[in-house]
C-alpha positions as CSV (number, residue, x, y, z in Angstrom):
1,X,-14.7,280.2,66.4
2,X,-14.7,280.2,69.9
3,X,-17.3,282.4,71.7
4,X,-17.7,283.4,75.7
5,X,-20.5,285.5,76.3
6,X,-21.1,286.6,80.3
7,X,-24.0,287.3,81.7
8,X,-25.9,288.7,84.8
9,X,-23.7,291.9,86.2
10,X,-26.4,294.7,87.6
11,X,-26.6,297.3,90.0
12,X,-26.7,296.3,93.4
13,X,-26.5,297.6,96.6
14,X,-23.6,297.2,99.5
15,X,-23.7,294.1,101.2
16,X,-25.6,292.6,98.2
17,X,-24.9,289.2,95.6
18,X,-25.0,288.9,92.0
19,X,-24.1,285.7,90.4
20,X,-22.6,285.9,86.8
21,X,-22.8,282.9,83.9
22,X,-20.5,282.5,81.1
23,X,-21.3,280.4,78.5
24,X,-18.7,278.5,76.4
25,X,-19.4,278.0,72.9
26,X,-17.9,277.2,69.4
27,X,-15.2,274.9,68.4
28,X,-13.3,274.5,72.5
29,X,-13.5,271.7,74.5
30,X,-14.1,273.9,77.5
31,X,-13.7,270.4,80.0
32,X,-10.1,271.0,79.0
33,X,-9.7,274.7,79.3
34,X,-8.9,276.5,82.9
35,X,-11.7,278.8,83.1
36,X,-11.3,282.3,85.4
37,X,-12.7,285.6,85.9
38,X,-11.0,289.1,85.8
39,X,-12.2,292.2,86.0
40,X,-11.2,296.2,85.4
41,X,-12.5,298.8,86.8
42,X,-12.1,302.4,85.3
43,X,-8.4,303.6,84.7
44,X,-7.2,300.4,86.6
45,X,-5.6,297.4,85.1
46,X,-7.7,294.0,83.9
47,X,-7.0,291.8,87.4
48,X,-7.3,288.2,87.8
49,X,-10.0,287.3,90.8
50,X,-11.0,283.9,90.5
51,X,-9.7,280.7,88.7
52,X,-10.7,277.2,88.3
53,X,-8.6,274.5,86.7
54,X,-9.9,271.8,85.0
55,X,-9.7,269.2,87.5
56,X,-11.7,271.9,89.8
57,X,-8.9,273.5,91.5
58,X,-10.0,276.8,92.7
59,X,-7.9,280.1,93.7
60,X,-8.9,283.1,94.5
61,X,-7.3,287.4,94.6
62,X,-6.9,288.0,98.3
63,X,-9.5,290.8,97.7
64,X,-12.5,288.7,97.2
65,X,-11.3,285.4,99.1
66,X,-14.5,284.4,101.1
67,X,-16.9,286.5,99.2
68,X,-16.7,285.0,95.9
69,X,-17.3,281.4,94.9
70,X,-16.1,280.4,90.7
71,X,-17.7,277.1,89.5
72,X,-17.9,275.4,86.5
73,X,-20.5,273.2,84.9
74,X,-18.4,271.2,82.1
75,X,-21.8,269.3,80.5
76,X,-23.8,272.8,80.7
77,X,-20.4,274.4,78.7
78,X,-20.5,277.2,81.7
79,X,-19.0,278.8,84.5
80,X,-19.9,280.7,87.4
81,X,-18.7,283.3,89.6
82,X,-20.9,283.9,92.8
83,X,-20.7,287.1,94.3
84,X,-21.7,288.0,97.7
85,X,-21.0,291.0,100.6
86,X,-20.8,293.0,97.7
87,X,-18.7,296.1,98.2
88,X,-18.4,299.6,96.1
89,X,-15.0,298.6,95.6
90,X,-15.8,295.2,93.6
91,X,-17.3,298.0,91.0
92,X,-16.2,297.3,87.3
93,X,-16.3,295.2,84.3
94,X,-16.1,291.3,84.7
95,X,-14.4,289.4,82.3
96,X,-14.9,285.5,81.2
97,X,-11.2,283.9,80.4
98,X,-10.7,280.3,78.7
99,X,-7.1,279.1,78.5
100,X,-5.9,275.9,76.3
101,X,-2.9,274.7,75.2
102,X,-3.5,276.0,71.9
103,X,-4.9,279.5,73.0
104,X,-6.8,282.1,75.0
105,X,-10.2,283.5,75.2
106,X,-12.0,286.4,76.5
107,X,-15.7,287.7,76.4
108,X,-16.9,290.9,76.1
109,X,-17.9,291.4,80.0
110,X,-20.2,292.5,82.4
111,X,-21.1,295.5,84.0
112,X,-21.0,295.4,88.0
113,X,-22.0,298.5,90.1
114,X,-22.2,298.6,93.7
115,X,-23.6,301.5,95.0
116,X,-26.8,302.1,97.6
C-alpha cells in the first residue's frame, strides 16, 4: 500500500508563502517515481503546476513559473512545493502525485486560501 499524505496548506494573505510537504510511504520506491503537484480549485478542473522527474528535472504551469519552487528529498521519502507571492487566485486544494511504471498515486490534499 502506497500512501502520500500532504501537509502544510493555511490561510495566508496576498503576497504571502506557504511551503507544502508530502511524504511518501508504503511499498514505492519513491527515488524512481516522478513526483508533481496539482491542484483544484472549486468547480474548476484538477491542474498540473509543478513536476519533478527523477533525475530532478523540474517544469512548471505558466501560472506559477517564478513563484513556486517543487523539490524533492529522495532519502527523507518527500517532496516540496514552495510557494511564494501568493495570489487569491492560487486558492484551492493541492494535490501530491507519484507516477511509476507500474502505477499512480494521489494524496488526499491540502487546503490553500489566499485571502487578506
Amino acid at each position: 500500500q502506497v500512501q502520500l499524505v500532504e501537509s502544510g496548506g493555511g490561510l495566508v494573505q496576498p503576497g504571502g508563502s506557504l511551503r507544502l510537504s508530502c511524504a511518501v510511504s508504503g511499498s514505492i520506491d519513491s527515488r524512481y517515481a516522478a513526483m508533481a503537484w496539482y491542484r483544484q480549485a472549486p468547480a474548476k478542473s484538477r491542474d498540473l503546476i509543478a513536476g519533478i522527474s527523477t533525475v530532478g528535472t523540474t517544469n512548471y504551469a505558466d501560472s506559477v513559473k517564478g513563484r513556486f519552487t517543487i523539490s524533492r528529498d529522495n532519502a527523507e521519502k518527500m517532496v516540496y512545493l514552495q510557494m511564494n507571492s501568493l495570489k487569491p487566485e492560487d486558492t484551492a486544494v493541492y494535490y501530491c502525485y507519484a507516477k511509476t511504471k507500474l502505477a499512480s498515486y494521489w494524496g488526499q490534499g491540502t487546503q490553500v486560501t489566499v485571502s487578506s
